[in-house]
C-alpha positions as CSV (number, residue, x, y, z in Angstrom):
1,X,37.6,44.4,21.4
2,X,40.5,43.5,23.8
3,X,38.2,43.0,26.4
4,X,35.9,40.9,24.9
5,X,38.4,38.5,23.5
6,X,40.8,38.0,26.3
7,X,41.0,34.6,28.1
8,X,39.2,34.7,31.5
9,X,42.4,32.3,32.5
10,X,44.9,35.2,33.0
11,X,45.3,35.7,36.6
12,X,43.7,39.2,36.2
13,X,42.5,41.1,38.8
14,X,39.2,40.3,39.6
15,X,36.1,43.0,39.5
16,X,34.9,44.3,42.8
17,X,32.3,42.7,44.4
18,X,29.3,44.5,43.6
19,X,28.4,43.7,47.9
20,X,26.0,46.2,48.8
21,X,23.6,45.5,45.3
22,X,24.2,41.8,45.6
23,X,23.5,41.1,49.0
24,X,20.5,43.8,49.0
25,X,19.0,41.4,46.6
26,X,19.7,38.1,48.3
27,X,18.0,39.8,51.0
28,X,15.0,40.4,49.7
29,X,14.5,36.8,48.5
30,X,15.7,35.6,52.0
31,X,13.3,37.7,53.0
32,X,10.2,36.7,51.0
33,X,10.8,33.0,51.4
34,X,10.9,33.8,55.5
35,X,7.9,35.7,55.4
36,X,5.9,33.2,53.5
37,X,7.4,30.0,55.0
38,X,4.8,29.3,58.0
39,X,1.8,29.7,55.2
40,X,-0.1,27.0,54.2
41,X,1.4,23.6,56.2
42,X,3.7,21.1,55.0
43,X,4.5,19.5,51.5
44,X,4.0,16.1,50.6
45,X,7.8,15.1,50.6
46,X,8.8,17.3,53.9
47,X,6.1,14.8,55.8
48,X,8.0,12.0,54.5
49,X,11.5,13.5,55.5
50,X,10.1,14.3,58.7
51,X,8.8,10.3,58.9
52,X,12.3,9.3,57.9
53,X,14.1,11.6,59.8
54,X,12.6,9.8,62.9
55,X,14.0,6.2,62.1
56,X,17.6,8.1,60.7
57,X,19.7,5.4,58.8
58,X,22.3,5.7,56.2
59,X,19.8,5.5,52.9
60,X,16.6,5.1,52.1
61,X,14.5,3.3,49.2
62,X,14.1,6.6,47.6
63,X,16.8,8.7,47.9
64,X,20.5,9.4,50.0
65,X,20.0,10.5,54.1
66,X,20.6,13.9,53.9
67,X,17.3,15.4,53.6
68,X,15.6,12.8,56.3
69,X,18.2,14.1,58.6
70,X,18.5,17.9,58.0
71,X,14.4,17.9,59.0
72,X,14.9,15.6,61.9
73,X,17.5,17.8,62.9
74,X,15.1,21.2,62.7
75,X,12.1,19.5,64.2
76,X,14.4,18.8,66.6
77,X,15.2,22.3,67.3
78,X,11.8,24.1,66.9
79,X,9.1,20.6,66.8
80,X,6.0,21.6,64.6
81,X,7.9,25.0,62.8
82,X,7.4,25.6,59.2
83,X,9.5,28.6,59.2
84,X,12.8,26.7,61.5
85,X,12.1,23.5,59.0
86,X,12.4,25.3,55.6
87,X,15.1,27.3,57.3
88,X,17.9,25.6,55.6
89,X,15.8,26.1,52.4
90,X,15.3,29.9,53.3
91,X,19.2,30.1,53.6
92,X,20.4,28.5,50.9
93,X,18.0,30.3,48.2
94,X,19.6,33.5,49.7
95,X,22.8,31.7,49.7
96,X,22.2,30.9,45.7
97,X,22.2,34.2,44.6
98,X,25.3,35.7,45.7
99,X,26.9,32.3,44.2
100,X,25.5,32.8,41.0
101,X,27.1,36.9,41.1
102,X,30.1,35.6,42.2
103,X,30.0,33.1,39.0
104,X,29.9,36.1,36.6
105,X,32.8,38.1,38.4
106,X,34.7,35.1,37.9
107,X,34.4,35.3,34.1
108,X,35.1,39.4,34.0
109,X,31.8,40.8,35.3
110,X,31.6,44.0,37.0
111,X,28.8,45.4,38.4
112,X,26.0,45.5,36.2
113,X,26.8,41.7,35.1
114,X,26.5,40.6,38.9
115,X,23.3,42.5,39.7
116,X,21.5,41.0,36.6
117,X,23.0,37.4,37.6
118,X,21.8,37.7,40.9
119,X,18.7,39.1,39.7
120,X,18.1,36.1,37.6
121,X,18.5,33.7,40.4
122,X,16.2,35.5,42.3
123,X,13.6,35.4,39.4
124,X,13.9,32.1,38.6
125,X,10.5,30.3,39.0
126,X,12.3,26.7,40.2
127,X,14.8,28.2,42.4
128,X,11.8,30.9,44.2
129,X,9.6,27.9,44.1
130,X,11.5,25.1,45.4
131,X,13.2,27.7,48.1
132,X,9.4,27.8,50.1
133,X,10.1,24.0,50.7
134,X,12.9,21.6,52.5
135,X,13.5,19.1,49.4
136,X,15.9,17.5,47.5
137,X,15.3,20.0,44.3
138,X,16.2,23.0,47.0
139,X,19.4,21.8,48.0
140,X,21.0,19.7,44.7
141,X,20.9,22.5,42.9
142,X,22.7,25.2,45.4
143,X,25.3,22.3,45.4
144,X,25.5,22.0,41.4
145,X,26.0,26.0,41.7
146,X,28.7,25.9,44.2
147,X,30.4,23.8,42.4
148,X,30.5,25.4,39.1
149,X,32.0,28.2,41.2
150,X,35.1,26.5,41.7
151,X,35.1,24.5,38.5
152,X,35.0,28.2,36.9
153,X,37.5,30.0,39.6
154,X,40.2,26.8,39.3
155,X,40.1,27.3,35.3
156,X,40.9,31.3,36.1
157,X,43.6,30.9,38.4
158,X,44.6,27.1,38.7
159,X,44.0,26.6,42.1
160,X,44.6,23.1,42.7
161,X,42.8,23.3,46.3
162,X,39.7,24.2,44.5
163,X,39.0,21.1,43.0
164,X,39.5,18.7,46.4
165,X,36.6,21.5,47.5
166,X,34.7,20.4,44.9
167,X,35.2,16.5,46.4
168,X,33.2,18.2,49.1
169,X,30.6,19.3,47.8
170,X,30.2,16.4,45.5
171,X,30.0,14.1,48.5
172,X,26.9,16.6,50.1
173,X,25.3,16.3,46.8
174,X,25.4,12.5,46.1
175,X,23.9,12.2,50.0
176,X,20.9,14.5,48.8
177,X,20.7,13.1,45.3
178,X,22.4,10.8,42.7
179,X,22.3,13.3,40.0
180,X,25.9,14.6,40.2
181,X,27.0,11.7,38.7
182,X,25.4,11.8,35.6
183,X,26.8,15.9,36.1
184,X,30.3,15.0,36.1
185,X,30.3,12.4,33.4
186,X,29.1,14.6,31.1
187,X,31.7,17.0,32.3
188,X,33.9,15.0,31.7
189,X,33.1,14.0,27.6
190,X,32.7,17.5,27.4
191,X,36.3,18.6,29.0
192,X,37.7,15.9,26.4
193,X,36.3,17.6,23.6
194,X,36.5,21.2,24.8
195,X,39.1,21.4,27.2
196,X,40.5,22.2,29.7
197,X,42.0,18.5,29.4
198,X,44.4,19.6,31.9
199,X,41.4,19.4,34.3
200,X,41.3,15.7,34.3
201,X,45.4,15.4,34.7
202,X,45.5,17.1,37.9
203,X,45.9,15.1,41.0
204,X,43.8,17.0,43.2
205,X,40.7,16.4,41.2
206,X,41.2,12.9,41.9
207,X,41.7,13.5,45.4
208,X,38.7,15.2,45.5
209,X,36.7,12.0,43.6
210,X,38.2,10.1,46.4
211,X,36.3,12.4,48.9
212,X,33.3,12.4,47.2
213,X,34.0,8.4,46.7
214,X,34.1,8.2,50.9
215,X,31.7,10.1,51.6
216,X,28.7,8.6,49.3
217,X,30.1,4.9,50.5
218,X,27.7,4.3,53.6
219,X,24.6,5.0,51.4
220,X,25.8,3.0,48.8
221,X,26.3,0.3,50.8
222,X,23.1,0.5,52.2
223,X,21.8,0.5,48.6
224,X,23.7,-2.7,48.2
225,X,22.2,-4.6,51.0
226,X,19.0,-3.5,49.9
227,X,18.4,-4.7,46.8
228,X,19.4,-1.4,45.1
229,X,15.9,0.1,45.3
230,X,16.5,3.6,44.2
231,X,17.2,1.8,40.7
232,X,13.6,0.3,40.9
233,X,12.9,4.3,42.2
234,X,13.8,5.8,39.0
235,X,12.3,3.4,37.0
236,X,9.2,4.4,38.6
237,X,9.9,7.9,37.6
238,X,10.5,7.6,34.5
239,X,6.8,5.4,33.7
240,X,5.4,8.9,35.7
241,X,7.1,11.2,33.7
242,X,6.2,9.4,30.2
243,X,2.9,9.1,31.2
244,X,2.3,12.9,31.5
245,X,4.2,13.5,28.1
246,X,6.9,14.6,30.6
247,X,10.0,13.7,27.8
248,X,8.3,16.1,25.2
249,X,7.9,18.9,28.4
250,X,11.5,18.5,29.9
251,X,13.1,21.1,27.6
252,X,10.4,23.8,27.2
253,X,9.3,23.2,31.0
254,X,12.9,23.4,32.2
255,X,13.7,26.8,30.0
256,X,10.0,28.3,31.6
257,X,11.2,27.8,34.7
258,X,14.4,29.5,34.2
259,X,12.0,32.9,34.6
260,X,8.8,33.5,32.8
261,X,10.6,36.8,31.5
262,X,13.9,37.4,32.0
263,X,15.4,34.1,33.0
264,X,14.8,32.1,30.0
265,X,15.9,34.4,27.9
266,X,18.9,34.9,29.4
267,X,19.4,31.2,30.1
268,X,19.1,30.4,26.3
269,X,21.7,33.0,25.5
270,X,24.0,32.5,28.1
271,X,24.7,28.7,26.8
272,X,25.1,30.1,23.5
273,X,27.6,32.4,24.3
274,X,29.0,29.9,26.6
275,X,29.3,27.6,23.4
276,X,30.4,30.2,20.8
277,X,32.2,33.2,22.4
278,X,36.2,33.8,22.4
279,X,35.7,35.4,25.3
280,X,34.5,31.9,27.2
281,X,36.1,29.6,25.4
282,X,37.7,27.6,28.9
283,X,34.2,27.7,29.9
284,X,32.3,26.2,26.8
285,X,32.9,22.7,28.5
286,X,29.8,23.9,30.9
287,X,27.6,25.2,28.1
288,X,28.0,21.8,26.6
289,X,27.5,19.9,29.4
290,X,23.9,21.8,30.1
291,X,23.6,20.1,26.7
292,X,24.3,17.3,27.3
293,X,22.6,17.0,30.6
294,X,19.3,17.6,28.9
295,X,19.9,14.7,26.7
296,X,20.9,12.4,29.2
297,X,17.8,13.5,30.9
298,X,15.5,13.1,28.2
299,X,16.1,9.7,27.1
300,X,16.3,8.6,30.9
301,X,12.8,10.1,31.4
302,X,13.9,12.7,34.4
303,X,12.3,15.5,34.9
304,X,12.8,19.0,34.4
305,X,14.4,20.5,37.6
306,X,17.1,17.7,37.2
307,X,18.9,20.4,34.8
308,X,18.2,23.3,37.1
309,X,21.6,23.5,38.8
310,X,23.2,24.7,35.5
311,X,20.8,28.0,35.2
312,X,23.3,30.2,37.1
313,X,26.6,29.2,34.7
314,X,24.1,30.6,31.9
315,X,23.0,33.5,33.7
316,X,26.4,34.7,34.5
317,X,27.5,34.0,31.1
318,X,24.6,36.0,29.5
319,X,24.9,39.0,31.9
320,X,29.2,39.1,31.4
321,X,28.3,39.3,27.7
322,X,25.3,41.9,27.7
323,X,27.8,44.3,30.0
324,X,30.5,43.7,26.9
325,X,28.3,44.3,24.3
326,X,24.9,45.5,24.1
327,X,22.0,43.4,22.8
328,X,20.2,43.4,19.6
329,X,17.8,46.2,20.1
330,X,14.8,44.4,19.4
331,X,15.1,42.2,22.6
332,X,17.7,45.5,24.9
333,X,13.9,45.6,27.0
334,X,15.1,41.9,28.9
335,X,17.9,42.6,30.9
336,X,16.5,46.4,32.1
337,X,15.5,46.2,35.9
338,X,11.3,46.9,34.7
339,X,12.0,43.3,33.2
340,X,13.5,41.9,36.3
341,X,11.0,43.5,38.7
342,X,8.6,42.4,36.6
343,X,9.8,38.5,36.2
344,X,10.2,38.8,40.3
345,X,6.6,39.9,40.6
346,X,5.2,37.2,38.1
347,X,7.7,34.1,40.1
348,X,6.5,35.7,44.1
349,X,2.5,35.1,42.4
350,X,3.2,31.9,40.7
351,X,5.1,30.1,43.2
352,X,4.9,31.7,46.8
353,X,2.2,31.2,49.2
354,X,1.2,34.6,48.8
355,X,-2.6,34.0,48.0
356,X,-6.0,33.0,50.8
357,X,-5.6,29.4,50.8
358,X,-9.4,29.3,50.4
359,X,-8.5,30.6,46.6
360,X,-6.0,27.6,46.4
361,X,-8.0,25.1,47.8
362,X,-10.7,26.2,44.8
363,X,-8.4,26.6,41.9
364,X,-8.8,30.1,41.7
365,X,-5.6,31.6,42.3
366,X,-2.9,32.3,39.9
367,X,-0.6,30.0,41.8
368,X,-2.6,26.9,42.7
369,X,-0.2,24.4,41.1
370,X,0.6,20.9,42.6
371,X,2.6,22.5,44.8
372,X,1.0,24.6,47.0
373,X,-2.4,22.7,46.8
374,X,-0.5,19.6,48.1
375,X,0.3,22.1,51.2
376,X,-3.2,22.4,52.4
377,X,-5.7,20.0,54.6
378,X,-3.6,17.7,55.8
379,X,-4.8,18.5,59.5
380,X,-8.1,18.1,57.9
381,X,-7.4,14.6,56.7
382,X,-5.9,13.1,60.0
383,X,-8.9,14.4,61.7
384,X,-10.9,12.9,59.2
385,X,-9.2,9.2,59.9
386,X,-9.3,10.1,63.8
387,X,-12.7,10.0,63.8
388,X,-13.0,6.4,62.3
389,X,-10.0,5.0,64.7
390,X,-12.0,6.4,67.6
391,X,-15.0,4.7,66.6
392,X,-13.3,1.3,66.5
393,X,-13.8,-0.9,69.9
394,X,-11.5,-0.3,72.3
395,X,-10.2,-4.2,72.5
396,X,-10.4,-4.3,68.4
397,X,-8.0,-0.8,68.3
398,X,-5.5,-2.2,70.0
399,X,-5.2,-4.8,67.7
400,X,-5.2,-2.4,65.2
401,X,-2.9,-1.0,62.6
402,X,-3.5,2.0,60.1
403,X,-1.9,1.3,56.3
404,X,-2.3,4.2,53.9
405,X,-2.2,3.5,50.0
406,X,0.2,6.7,49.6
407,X,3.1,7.5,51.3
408,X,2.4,11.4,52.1
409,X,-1.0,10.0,53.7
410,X,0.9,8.1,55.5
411,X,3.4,11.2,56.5
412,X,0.7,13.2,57.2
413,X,-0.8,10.9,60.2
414,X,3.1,10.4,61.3
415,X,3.1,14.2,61.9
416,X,-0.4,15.2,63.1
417,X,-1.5,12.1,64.7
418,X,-0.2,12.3,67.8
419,X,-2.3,14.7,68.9
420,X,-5.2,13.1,68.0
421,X,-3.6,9.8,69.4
422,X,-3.0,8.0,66.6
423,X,-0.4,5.2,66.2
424,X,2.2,5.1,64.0
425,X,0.7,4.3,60.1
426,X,2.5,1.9,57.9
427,X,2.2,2.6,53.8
428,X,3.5,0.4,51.2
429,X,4.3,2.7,49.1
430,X,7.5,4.2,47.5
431,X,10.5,4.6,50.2
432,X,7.8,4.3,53.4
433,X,7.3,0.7,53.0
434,X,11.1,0.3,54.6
435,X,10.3,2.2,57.6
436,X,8.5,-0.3,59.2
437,X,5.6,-3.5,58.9
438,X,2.3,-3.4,61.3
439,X,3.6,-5.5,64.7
440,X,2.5,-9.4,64.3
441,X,-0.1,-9.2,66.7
442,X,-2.5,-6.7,64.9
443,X,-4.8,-8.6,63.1
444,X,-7.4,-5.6,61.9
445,X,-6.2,-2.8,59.7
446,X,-7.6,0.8,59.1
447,X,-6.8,1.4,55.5
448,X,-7.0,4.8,53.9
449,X,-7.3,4.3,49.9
450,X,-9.1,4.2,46.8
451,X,-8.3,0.5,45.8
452,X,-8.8,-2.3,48.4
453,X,-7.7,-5.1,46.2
454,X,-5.0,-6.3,48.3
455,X,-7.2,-6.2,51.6
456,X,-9.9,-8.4,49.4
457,X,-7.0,-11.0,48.9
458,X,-5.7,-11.6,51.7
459,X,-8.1,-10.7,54.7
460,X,-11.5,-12.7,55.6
461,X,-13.6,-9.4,56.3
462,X,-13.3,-6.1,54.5
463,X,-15.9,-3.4,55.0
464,X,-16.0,0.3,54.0
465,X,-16.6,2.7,56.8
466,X,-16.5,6.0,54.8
467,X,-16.8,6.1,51.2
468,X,-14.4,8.5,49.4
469,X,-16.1,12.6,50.3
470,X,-16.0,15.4,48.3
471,X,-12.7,16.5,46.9
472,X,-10.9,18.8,49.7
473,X,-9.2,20.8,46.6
474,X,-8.9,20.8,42.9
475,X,-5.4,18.6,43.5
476,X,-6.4,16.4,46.4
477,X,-3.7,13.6,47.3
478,X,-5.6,11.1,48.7
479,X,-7.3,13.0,51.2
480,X,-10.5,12.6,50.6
481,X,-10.1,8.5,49.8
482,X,-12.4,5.9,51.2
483,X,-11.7,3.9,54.3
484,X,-11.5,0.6,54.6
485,X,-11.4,-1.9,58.1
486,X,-9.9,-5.8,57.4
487,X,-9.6,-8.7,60.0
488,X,-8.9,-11.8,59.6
489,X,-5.1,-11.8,57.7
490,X,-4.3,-15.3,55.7
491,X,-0.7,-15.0,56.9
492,X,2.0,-13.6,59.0
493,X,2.3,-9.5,58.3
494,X,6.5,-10.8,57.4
495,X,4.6,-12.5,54.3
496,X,1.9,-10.3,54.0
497,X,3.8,-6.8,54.1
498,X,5.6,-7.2,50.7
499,X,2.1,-7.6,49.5
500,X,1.3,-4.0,50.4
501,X,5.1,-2.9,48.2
502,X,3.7,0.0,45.2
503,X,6.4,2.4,43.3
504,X,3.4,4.2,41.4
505,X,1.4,7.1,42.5
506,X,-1.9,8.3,41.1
């Protein structure tokens, strides 16, 4: 009973660091994410990083510069590679498991609590999922876990240096997303309720804001001379998410992908120990805040990964307790290793390129979501638009720009038209319509999309040289859309580009 109702703060030995079962399993996700990394071809956001990553500035419309230049930088080093390009992703999956073990010894857990921590990670549907690509719901959340390392190893042994550390990794986080923020103000209600208050007296946490303060300032300048688009950004989000009933989804869809076994059940219970144990008590700040995250979330219309970064804290919490004291017996079967292999085996089908892409393309296979569909027949789709930029005149092409209605059409023929010796396409839409206007001189556009309103308006011709073909897959994104060729602008491209401006997507 002693050792279930001691305070974690004591400067108690830590367990031993269950190494060889801990890394042996943050191996064999490293593994299966390497493996499975060159399947299938790009995602829709990687071939706009890789787009931005080649006109590198300090922010974008969309989002902070870190992703645009971690994938310029591995293009750079291996141009073309899926595996080198998800690399970082690859790593940092790994990476995430032995953080989240490490979360639970911190709190008191031996061995059995950091093996079924680290199994939970590696289970988790979101983190197995989002570790196959290079995006910003990758990386934020290894960041939100690293930092709930050291919020949890300061409150054990009051390591100031820990918390200018966590300045760090605040800054990285705010230049790959903005959703720390809402992440430490909630922390921060919560540490004013909860406790530790001490936590908000020391100086070094301050110093640390000041870090993170210096390091976000270039992008938030460059917000600021902008016109502060990613506010218009997440406006745009929230209409998407509504409009799919995604405020009703964001809590069950969030706790699903947790782990369609295992992993939700051990996130739920891990927040409520985190909220009503003895034993965690300095921790219930972060159980609350989890809370409060997901109400913050829901009434801003985010979406469900947004609260992601706060599984492992629950994990650990749940596994810490279960090596303390046993479960109920009616639900002992969850944290057994059948339940674990078997939540691994049900994330590797759902989420990893594991299937014939024929059987994605069709629907058939258990794991054609959005995901890995939008992975497939992009080479296809520049082909396709190859064929009508070759047939244009030779004098007319060179007086021609392409302009795609979405911006991952527009990524794709960035990346594969090269070799097909395509120019550089323009889109309007989301963050690509600040990487660049078609050059004053083109006075003929080839335009891939379903709606040609804006080319009626404002060009004297418009005519349709391929009407929209046969779906490529049961999710297609635009490949298979119409195109369109307009001369004859009314204006200057300065005044007509803003024209061409679009936040939604279909």
């Amino acid at each position: 009973m002693a050792a279930i109702t001691a305070l974690p703060t004591q400067r108690a030995q830590l367990p031993t660091f269950a190494r060889g079962g801990v890394l042996t399993i943050a191996g064999i996700v490293g593994l299966a994410l390497l493996l499975t990394s060159g399947r299938y071809g790009y995602f829709l956001d990687e071939l706009y990083f890789l787009a931005a990553g080649r006109q590198l500035d300090w922010g974008y419309a969309d989002q902070p510069p870190l992703l645009p230049l971690l994938a310029h930088l591995m293009d750079s080093i291996a141009p073309g590679s899926l595996v080198v390009l998800r690399l970082p992703a690859t790593l940092l999956t790994a990476a995430g498991v032995v953080v989240t073990a490490l979360i639970a010894r911190e709190l008191g857990g031996r061995r059995r609590a950091q093996l079924l921590s680290a199994s939970a990670f590696a289970c988790c549907l979101q983190f197995l999922g989002t570790g196959h690509l290079l995006a910003t719901s990758t990386i934020d959340p290894f960041l939100w876990t690293v930092l709930t390392l050291l919020l949890v190893r300061w409150i054990r042994t009051r390591a100031d240096g820990l918390l200018v550390w966590s300045g760090v990794v605040t800054a990285l986080a705010l230049n790959t997303k903005f959703l720390i923020v809402g992440f430490w103000l909630v922390a921060g209600c919560c540490l004013l309720f909860f406790g530790p208050r001490t936590l908000l007296r020391r100086p070094a946490l301050w110093i640390g804001a000041a870090i993170a303060a210096i390091g976000v300032l270039p992008t938030v300048l460059w917000q600021a001379f902008n016109g502060w688009p990613q506010l218009t950004m997440s406006s745009a989000i929230d209409e998407e998410t509504s409009a799919v009933g995604g405020r009703l989804l964001l809590l069950p869809t969030g706790i699903l992908s947790a782990g369609m076994l295992a992993g939700a059940v051990l996130l739920i219970y891990g927040c409520w120990q985190l909220l009503r144990t003895d034993a965690l008590r300095p921790y219930r700040f972060l159980g609350a805040t989890l809370l409060g995250l997901a109400v913050l979330f829901l009434v801003a219309g985010g979406r469900h990964y947004y609260i992601a970064g706060m599984f492992p804290i629950c994990w650990a919490a749940a596994a810490v307790t279960i090596e303390r004291r046993p479960p109920a017996r009616w639900w002992r079967w969850v944290p057994t290793w059948p339940s674990m292999v078997a939540s691994g085996l049900i994330a590797v089908m759902l989420t990893l390129p594991v299937w014939p892409e024929s059987w994605v393309r069709s629907g058939s296979a258990p794991n054609a979501t959005r995901f890995l569909v939008a992975e497939i027949d992009w080479p296809r789709f520049t082909e396709s638009v190859a064929e009508a930029w070759q047939a244009i005149p030779a004098e007319q092409r060179s007086r021609t720009a392409i302009v795609t209605e979405l911006y991952w059409q527009a990524g794709a023929l960035s990346q594969y038209g090269p070799q097909h010796q395509l120019p550089e396409p323009y889109s309007g839409n989301r963050g690509y319509w600040t990487l660049g206007s078609p050059a004053e001189q083109a006075d003929t556009v080839l335009y891939v999309g379903t709606d040609p309103t804006v080319l009626r308006r404002h060009f004297e011709t418009v005519r349709q040289l391929r009407p929209a073909a046969s779906p490529a897959s049961v999710a297609d994104f635009g490949r298979s859309a119409p195109l369109w060729l307009a001369s004859g602008p009314d204006r200057s491209w300065a005044q007509l580009w803003p024209e061409f401006r679009e936040w939604a997507l279909p």
